[in-house]
N, CA, C and O atoms as a GROMACS GRO file, in nm:
protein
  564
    1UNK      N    1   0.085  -0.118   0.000
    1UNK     CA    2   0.000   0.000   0.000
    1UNK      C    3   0.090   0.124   0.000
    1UNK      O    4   0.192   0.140   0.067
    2UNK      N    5   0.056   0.176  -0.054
    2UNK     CA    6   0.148   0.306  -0.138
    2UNK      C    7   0.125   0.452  -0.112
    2UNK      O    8   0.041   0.495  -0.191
    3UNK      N    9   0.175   0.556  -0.020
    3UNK     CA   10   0.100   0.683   0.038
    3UNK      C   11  -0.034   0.731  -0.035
    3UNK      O   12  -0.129   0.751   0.040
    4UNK      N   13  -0.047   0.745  -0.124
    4UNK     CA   14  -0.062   0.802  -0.184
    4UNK      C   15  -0.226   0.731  -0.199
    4UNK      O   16  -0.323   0.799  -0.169
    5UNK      N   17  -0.240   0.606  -0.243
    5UNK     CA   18  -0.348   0.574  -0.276
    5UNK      C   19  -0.432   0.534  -0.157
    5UNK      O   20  -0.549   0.496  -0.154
    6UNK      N   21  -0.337   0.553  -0.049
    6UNK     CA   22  -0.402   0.548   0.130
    6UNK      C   23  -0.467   0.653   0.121
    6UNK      O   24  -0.589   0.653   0.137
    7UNK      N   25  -0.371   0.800   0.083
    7UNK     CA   26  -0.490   0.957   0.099
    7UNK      C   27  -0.584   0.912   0.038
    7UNK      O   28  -0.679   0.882   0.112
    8UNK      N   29  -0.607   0.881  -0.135
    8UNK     CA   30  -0.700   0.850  -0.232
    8UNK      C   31  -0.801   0.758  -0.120
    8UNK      O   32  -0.885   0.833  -0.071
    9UNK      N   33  -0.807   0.677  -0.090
    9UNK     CA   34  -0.887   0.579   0.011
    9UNK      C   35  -0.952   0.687   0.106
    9UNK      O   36  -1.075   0.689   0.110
   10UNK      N   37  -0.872   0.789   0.193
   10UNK     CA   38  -0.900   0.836   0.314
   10UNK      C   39  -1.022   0.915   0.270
   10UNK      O   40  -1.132   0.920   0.325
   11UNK      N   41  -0.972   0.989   0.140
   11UNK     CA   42  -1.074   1.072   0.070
   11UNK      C   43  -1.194   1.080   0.030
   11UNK      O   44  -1.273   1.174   0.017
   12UNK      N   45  -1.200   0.902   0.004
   12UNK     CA   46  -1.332   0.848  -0.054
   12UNK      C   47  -1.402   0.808   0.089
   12UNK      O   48  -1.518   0.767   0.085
   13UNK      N   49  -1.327   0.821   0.224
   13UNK     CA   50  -1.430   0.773   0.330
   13UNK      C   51  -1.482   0.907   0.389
   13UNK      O   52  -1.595   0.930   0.430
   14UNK      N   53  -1.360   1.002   0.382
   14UNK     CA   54  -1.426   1.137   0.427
   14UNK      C   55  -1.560   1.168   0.329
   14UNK      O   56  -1.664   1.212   0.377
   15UNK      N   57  -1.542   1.138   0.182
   15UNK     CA   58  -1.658   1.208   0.094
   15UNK      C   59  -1.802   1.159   0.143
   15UNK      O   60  -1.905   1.222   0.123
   16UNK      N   61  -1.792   1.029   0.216
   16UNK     CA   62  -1.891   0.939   0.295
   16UNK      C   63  -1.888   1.001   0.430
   16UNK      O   64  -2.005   1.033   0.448
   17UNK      N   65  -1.845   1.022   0.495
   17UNK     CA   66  -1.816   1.089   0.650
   17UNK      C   67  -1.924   1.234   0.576
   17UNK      O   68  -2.037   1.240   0.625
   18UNK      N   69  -1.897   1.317   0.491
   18UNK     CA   70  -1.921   1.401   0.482
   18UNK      C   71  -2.079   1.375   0.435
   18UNK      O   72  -2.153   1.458   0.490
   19UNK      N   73  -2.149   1.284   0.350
   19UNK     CA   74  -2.273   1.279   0.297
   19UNK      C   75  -2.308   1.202   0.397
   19UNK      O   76  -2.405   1.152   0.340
   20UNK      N   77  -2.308   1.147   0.509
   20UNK     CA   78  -2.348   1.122   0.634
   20UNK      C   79  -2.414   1.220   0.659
   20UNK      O   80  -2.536   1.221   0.651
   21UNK      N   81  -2.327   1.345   0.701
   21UNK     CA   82  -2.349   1.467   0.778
   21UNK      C   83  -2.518   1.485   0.748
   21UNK      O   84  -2.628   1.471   0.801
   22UNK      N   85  -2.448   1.526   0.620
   22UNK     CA   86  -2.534   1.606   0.538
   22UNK      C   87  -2.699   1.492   0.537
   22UNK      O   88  -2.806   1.552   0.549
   23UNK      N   89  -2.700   1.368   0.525
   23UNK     CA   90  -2.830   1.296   0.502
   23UNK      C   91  -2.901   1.280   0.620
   23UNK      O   92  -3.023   1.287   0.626
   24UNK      N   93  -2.800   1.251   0.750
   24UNK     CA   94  -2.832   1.254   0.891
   24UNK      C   95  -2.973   1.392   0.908
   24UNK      O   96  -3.089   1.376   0.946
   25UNK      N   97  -2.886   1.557   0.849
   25UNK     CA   98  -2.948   1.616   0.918
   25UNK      C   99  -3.092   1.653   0.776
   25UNK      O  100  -3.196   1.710   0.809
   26UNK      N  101  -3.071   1.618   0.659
   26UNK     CA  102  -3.178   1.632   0.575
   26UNK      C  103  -3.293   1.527   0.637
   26UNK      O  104  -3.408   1.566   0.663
   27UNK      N  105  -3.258   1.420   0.654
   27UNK     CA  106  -3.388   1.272   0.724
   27UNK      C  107  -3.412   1.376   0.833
   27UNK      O  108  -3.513   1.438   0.801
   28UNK      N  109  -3.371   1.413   0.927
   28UNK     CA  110  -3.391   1.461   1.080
   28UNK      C  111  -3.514   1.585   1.026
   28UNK      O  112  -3.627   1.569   1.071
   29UNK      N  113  -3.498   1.667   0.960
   29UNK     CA  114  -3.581   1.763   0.872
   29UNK      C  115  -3.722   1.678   0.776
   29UNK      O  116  -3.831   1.723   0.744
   30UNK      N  117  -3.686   1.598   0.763
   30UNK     CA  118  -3.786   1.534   0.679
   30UNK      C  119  -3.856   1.460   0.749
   30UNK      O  120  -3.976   1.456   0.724
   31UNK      N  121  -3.797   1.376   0.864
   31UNK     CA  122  -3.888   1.311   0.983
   31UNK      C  123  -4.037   1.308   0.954
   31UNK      O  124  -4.057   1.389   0.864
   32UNK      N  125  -4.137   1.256   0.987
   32UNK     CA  126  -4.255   1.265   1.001
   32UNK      C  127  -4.356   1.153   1.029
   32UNK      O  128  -4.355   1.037   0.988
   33UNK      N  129  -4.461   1.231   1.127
   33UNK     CA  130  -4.555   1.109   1.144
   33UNK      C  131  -4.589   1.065   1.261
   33UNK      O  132  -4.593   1.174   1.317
   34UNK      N  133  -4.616   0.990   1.344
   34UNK     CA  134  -4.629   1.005   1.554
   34UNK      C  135  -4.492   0.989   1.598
   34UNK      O  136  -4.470   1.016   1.716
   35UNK      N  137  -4.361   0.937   1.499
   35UNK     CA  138  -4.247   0.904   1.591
   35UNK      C  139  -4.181   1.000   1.526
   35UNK      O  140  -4.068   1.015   1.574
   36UNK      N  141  -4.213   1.095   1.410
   36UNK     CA  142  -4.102   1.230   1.439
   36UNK      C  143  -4.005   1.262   1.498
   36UNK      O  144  -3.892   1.236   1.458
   37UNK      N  145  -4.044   1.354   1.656
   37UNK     CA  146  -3.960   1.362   1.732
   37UNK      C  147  -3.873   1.268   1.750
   37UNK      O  148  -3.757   1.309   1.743
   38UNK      N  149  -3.887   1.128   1.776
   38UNK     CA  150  -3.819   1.005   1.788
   38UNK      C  151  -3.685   1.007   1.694
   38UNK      O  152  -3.564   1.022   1.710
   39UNK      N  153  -3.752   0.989   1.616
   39UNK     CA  154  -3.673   0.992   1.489
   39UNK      C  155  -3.603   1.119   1.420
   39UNK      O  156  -3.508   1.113   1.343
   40UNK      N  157  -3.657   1.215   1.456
   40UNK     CA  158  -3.543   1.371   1.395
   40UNK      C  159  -3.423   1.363   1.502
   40UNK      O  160  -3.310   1.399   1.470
   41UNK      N  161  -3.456   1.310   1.643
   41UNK     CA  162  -3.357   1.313   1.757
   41UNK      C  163  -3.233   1.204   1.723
   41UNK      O  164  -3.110   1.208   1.733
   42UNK      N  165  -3.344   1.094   1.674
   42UNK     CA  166  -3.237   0.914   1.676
   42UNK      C  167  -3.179   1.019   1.530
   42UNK      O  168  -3.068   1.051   1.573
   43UNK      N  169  -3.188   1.085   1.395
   43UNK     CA  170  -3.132   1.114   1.304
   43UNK      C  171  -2.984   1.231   1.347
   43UNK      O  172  -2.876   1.235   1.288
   44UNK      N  173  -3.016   1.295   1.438
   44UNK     CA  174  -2.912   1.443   1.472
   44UNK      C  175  -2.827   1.395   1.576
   44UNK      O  176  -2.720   1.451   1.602
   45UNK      N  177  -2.878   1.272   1.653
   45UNK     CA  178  -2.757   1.242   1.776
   45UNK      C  179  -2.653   1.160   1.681
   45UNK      O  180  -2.538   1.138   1.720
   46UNK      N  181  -2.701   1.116   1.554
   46UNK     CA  182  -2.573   1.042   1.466
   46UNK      C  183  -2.436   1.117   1.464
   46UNK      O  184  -2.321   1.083   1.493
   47UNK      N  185  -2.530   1.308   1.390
   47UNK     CA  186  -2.389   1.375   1.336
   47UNK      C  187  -2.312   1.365   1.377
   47UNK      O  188  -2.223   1.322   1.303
   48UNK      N  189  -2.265   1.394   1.546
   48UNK     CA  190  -2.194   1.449   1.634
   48UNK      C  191  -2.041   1.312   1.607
   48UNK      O  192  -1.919   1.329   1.612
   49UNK      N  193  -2.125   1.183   1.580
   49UNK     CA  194  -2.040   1.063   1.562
   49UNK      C  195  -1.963   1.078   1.458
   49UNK      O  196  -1.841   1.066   1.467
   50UNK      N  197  -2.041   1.113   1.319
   50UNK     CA  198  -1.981   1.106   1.168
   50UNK      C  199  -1.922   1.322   1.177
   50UNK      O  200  -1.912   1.395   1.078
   51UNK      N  201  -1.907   1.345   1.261
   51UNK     CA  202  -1.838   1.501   1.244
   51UNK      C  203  -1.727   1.413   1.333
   51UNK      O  204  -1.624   1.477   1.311
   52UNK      N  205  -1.707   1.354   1.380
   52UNK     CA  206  -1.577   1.340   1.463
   52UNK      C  207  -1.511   1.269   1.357
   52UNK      O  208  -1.404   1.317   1.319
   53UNK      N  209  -1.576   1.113   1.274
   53UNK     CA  210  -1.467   1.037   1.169
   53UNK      C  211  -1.444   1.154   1.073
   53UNK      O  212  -1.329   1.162   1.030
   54UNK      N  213  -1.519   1.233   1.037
   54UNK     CA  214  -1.510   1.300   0.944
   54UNK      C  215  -1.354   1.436   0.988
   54UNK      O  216  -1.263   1.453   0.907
   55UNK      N  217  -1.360   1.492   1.090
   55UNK     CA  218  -1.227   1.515   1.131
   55UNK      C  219  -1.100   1.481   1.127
   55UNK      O  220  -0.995   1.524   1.080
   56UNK      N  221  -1.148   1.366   1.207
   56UNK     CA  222  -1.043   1.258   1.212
   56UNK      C  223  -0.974   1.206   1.057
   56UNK      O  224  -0.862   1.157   1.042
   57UNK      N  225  -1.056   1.228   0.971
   57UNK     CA  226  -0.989   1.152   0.882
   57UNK      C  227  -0.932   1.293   0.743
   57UNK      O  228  -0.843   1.292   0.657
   58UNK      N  229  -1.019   1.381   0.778
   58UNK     CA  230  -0.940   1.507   0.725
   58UNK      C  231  -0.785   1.550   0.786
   58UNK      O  232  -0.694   1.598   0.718
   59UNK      N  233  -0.782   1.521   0.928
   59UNK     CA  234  -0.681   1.551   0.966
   59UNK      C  235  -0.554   1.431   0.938
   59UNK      O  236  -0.438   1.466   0.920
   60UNK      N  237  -0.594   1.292   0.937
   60UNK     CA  238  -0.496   1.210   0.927
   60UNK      C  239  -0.454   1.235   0.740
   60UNK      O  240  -0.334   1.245   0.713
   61UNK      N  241  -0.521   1.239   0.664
   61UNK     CA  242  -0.500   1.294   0.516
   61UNK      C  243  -0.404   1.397   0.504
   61UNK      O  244  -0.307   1.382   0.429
   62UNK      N  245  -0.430   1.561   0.609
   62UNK     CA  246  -0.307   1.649   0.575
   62UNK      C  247  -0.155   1.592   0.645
   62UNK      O  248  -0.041   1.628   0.616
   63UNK      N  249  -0.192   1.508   0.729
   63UNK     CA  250  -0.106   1.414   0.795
   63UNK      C  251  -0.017   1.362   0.702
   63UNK      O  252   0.105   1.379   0.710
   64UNK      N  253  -0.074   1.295   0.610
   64UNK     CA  254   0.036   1.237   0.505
   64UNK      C  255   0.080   1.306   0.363
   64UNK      O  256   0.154   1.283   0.268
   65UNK      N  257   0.002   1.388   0.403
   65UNK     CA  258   0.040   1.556   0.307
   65UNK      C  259  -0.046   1.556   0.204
   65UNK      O  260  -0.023   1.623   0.103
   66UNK      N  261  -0.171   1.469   0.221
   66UNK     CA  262  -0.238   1.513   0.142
   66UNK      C  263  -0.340   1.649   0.150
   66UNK      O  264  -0.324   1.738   0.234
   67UNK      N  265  -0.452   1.648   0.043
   67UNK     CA  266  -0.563   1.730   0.046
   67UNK      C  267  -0.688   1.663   0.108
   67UNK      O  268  -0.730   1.562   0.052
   68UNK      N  269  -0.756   1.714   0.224
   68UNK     CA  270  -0.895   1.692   0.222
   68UNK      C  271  -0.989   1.711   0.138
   68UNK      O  272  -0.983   1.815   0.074
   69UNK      N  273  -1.102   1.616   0.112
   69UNK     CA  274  -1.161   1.650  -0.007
   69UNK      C  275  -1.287   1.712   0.046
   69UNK      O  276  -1.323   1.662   0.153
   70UNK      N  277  -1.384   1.833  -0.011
   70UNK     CA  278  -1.443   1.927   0.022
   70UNK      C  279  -1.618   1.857  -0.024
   70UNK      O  280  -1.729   1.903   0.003
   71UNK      N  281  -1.574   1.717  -0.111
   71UNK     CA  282  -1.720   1.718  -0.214
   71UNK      C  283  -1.764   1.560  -0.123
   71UNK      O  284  -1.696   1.457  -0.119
   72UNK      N  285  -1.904   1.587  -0.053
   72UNK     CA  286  -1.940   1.463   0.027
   72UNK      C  287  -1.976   1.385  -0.100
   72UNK      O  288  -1.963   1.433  -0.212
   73UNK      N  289  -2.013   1.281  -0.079
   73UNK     CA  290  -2.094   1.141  -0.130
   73UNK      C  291  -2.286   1.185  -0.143
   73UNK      O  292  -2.366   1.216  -0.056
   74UNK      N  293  -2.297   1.173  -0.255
   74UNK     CA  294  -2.424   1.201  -0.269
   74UNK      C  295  -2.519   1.125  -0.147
   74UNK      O  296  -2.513   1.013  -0.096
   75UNK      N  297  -2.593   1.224  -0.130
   75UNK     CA  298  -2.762   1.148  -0.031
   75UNK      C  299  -2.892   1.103  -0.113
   75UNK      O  300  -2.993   1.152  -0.163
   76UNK      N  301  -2.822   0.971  -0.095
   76UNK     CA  302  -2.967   0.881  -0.148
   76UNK      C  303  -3.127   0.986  -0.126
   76UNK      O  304  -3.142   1.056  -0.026
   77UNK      N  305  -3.238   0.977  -0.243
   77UNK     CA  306  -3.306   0.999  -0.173
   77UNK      C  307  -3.419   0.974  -0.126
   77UNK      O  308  -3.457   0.875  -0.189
   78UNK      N  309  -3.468   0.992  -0.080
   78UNK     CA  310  -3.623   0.918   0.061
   78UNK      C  311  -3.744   0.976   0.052
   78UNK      O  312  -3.768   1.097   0.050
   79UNK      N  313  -3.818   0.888   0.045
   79UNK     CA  314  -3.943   0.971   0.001
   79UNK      C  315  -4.055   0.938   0.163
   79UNK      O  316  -4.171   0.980   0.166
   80UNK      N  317  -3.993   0.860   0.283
   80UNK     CA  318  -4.061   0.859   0.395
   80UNK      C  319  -3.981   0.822   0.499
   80UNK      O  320  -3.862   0.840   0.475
   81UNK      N  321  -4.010   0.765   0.633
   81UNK     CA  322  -3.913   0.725   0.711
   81UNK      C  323  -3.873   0.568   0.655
   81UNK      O  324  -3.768   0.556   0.591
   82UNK      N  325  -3.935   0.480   0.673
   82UNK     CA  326  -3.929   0.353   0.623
   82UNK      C  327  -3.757   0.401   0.540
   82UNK      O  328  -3.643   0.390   0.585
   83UNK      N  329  -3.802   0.448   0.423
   83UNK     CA  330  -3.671   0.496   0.262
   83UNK      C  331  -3.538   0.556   0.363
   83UNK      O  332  -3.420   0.534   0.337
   84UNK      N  333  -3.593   0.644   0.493
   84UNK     CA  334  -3.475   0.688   0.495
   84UNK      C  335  -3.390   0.628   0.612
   84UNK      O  336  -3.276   0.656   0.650
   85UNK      N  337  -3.482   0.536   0.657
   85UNK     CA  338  -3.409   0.420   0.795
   85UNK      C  339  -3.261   0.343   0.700
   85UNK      O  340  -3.139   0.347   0.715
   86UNK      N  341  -3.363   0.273   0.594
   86UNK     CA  342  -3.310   0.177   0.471
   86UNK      C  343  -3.164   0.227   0.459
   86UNK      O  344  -3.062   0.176   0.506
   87UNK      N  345  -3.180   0.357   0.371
   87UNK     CA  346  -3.067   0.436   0.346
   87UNK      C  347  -2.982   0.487   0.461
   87UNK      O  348  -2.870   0.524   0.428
   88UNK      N  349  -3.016   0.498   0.609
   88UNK     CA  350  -2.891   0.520   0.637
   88UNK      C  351  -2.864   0.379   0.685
   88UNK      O  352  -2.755   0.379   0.742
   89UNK      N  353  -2.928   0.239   0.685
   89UNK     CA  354  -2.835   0.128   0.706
   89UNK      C  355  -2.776   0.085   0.646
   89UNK      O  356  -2.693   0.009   0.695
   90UNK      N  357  -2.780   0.106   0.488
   90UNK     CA  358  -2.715   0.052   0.418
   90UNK      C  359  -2.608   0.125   0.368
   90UNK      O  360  -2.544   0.089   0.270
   91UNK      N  361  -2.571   0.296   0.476
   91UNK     CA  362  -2.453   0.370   0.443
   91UNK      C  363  -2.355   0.342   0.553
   91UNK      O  364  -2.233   0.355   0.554
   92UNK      N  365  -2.450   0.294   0.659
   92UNK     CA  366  -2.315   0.264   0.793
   92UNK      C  367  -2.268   0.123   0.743
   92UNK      O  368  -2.153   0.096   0.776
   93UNK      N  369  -2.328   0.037   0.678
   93UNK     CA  370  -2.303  -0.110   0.638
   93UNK      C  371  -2.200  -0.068   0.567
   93UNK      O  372  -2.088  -0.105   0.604
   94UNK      N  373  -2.211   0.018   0.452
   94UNK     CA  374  -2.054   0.067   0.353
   94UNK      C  375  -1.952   0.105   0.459
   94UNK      O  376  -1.837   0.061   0.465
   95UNK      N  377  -2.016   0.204   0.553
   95UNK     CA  378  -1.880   0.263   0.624
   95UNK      C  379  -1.796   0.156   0.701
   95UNK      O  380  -1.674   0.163   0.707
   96UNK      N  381  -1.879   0.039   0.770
   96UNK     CA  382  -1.850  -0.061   0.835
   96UNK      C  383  -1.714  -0.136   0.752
   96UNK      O  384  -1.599  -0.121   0.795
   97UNK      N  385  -1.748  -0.227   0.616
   97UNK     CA  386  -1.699  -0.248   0.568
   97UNK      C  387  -1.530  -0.177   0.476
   97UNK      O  388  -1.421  -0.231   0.457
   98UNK      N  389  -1.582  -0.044   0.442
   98UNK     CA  390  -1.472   0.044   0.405
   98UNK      C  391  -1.378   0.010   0.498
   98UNK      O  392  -1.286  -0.069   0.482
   99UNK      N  393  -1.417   0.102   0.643
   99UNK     CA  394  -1.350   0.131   0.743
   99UNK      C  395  -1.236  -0.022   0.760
   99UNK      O  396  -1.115  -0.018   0.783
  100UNK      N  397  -1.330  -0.156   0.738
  100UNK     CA  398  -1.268  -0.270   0.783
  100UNK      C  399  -1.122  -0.287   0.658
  100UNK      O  400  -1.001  -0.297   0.680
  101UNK      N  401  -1.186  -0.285   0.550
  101UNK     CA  402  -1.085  -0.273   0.452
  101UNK      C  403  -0.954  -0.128   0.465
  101UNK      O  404  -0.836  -0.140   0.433
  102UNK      N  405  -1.010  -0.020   0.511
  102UNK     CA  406  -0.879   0.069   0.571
  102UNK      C  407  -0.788   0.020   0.641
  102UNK      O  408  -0.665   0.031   0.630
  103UNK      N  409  -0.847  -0.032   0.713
  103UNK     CA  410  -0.781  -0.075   0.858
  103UNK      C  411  -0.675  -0.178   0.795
  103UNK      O  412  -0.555  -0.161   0.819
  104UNK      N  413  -0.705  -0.252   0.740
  104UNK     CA  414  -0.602  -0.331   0.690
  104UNK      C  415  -0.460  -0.277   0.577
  104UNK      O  416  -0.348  -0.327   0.576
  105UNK      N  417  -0.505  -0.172   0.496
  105UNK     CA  418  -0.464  -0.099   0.433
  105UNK      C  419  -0.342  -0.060   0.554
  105UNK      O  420  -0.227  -0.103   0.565
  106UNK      N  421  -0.412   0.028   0.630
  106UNK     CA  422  -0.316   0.092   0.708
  106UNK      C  423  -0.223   0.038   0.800
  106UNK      O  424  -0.122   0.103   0.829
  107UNK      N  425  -0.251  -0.094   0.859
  107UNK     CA  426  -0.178  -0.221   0.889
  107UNK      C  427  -0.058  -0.251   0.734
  107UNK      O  428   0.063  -0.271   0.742
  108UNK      N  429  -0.090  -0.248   0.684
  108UNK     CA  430  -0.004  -0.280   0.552
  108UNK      C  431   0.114  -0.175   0.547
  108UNK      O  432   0.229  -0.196   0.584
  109UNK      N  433   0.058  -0.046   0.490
  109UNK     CA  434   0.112   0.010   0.509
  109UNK      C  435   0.232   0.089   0.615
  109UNK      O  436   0.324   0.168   0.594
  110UNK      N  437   0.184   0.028   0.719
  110UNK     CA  438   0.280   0.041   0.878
  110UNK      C  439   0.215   0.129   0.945
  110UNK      O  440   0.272   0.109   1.053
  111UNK      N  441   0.110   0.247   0.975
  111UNK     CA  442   0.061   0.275   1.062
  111UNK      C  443  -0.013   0.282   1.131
  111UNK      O  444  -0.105   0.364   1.130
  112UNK      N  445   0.014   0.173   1.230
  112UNK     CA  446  -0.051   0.102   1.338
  112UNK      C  447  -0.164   0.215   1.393
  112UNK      O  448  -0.280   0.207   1.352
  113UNK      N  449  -0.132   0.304   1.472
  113UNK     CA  450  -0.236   0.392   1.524
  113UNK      C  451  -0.336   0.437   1.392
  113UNK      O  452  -0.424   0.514   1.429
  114UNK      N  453  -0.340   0.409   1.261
  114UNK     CA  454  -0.456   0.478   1.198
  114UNK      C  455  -0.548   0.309   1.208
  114UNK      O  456  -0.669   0.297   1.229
  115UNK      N  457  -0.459   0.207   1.189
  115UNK     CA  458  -0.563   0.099   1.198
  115UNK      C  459  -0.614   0.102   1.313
  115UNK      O  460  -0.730   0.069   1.288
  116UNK      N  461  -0.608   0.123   1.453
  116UNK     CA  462  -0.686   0.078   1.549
  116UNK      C  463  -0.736   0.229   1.543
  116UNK      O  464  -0.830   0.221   1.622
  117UNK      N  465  -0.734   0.340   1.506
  117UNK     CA  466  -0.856   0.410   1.510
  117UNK      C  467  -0.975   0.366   1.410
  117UNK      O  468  -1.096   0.379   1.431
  118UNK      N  469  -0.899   0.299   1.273
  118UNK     CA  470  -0.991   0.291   1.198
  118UNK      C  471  -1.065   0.163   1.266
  118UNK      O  472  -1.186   0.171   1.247
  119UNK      N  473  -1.035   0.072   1.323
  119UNK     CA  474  -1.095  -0.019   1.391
  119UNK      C  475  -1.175  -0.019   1.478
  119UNK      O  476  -1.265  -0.099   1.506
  120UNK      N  477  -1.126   0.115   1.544
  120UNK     CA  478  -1.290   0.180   1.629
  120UNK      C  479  -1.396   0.281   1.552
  120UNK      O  480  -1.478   0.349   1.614
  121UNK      N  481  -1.384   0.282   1.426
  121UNK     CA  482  -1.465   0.375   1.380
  121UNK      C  483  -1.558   0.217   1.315
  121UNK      O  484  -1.680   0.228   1.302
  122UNK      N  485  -1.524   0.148   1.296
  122UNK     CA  486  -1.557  -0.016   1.226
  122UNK      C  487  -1.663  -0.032   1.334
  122UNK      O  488  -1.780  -0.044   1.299
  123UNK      N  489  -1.621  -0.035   1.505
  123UNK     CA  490  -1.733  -0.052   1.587
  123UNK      C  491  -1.819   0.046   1.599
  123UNK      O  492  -1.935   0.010   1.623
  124UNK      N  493  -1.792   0.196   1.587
  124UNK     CA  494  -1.892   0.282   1.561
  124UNK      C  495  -2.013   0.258   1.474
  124UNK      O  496  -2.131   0.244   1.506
  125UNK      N  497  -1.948   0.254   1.342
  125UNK     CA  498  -2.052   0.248   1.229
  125UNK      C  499  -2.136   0.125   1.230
  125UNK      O  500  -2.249   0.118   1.180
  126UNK      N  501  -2.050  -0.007   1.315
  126UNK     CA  502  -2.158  -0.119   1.322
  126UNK      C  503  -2.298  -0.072   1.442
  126UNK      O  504  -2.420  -0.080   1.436
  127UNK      N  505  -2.221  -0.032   1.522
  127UNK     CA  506  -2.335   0.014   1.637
  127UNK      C  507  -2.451   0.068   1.567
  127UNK      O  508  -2.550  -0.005   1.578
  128UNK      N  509  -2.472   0.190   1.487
  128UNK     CA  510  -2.517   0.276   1.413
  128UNK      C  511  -2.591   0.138   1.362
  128UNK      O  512  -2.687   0.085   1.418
  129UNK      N  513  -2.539   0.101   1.267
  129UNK     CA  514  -2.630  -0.017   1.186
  129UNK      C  515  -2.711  -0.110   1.298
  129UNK      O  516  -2.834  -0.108   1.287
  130UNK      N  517  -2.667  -0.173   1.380
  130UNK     CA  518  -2.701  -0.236   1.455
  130UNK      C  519  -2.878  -0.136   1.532
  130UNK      O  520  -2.993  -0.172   1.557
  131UNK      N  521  -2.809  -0.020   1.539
  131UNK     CA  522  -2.966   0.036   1.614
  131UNK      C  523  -3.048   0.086   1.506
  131UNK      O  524  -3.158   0.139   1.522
  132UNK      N  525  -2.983   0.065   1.379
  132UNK     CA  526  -3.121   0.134   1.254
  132UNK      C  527  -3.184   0.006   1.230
  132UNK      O  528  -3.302   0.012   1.199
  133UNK      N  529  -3.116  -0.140   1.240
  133UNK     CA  530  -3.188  -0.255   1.216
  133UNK      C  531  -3.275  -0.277   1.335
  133UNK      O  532  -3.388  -0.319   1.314
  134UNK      N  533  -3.237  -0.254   1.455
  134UNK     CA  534  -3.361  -0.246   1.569
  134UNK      C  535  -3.508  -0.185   1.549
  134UNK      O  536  -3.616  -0.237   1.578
  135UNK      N  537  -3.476  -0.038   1.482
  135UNK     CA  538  -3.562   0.016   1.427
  135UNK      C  539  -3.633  -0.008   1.343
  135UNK      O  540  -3.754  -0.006   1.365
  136UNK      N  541  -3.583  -0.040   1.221
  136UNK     CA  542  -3.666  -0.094   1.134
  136UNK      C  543  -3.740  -0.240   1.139
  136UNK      O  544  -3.820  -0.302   1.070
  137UNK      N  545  -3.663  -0.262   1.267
  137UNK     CA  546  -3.764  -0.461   1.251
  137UNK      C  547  -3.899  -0.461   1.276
  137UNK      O  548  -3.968  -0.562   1.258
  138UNK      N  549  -3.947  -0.350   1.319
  138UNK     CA  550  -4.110  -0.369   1.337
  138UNK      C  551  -4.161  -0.224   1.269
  138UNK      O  552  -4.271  -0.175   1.294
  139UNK      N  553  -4.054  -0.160   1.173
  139UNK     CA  554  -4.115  -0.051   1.179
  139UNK      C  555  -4.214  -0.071   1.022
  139UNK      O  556  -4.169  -0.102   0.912
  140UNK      N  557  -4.353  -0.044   1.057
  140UNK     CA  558  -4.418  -0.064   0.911
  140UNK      C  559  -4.393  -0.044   0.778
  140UNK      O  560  -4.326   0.054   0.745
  141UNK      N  561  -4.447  -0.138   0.675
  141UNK     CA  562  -4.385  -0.116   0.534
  141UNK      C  563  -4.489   0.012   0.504
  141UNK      O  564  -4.484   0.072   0.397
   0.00000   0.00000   0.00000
C-alpha cells in the first residue's frame, strides 16, 4: 500500500463521512408522522459521531500531506421514514466495511495507530447499523 493511494482511500471515506453529515441532518428535517420527534432526535444524535470520523480523517489525510476532499458522497433519496431508515443502514453497512478494509490498508502500510482508530470507527458504524436494524424490525412497510 502506497501513500498516496491510502490519501485516495482516506478521501473516498471522508466524501462518505461528509454525505453522512449532510443525510443525517436532511432525514432529521424530513422526519414525520407520531415518531417524528423520535426519529429527527435518533437522526441528529448520529452527526456528532460522523463530524468526529469525518475530522479525524481530514486531519490524518493532511497528515500524510495530502488534500482533504471538500465534495461529500451524494444522499440517497427518501421519500418517507421507512426509505430513509433503509438508506442510512445501508450507508453505515458501507462505512463498516470500508472502514474494515482501511484498517487493513493501514496495517499494511505500517501505521498502526490509523488501523486501530480505523478499527474503532468499524465498531462505531456497526453500532449505528445495529440500532437502525432495531428500528426498522417492526417498523411498518
Amino acid at each position: 500500500m502506497d501513500k498516496q493511494t491510502l490519501i485516495q482511500h482516506l478521501n473516498e471515506d471522508l466524501a462518505g463521512e461528509l454525505g453522512a453529515i449532510i443525510q443525517y441532518l436532511t432525514y432529521a428535517a424530513k422526519a414525520s408522522g407520531p415518531f417524528r420527534p423520535q426519529l429527527a432526535q435518533f437522526f441528529q444524535t448520529e452527526v456528532a459521531d460522523e463530524q468526529l470520523h469525518a475530522q479525524f480523517l481530514a486531519n490524518k489525510i493532511v497528515a500524510l500531506g495530502g488534500e482533504p476532499t471538500t465534495t461529500p458522497r451524494p444522499v440517497p433519496p427518501a421519500r418517507g421514514n421507512r426509505e430513509m431508515l433503509e438508506a442510512v443502514l445501508a450507508a453505515e453497512q458501507k462505512a463498516a466495511a470500508d472502514y474494515t478494509q482501511r484498517a487493513r490498508e493501514a496495517d499494511e502500510f505500517g501505521d498502526k495507530g490509523l488501523a486501530v482508530q480505523l478499527e474503532d470507527m468499524v465498531r462505531d458504524e456497526s453500532g449505528h447499523s445495529e440500532e437502525t436494524q432495531r428500528i426498522l424490525q417492526d417498523w411498518p412497510l
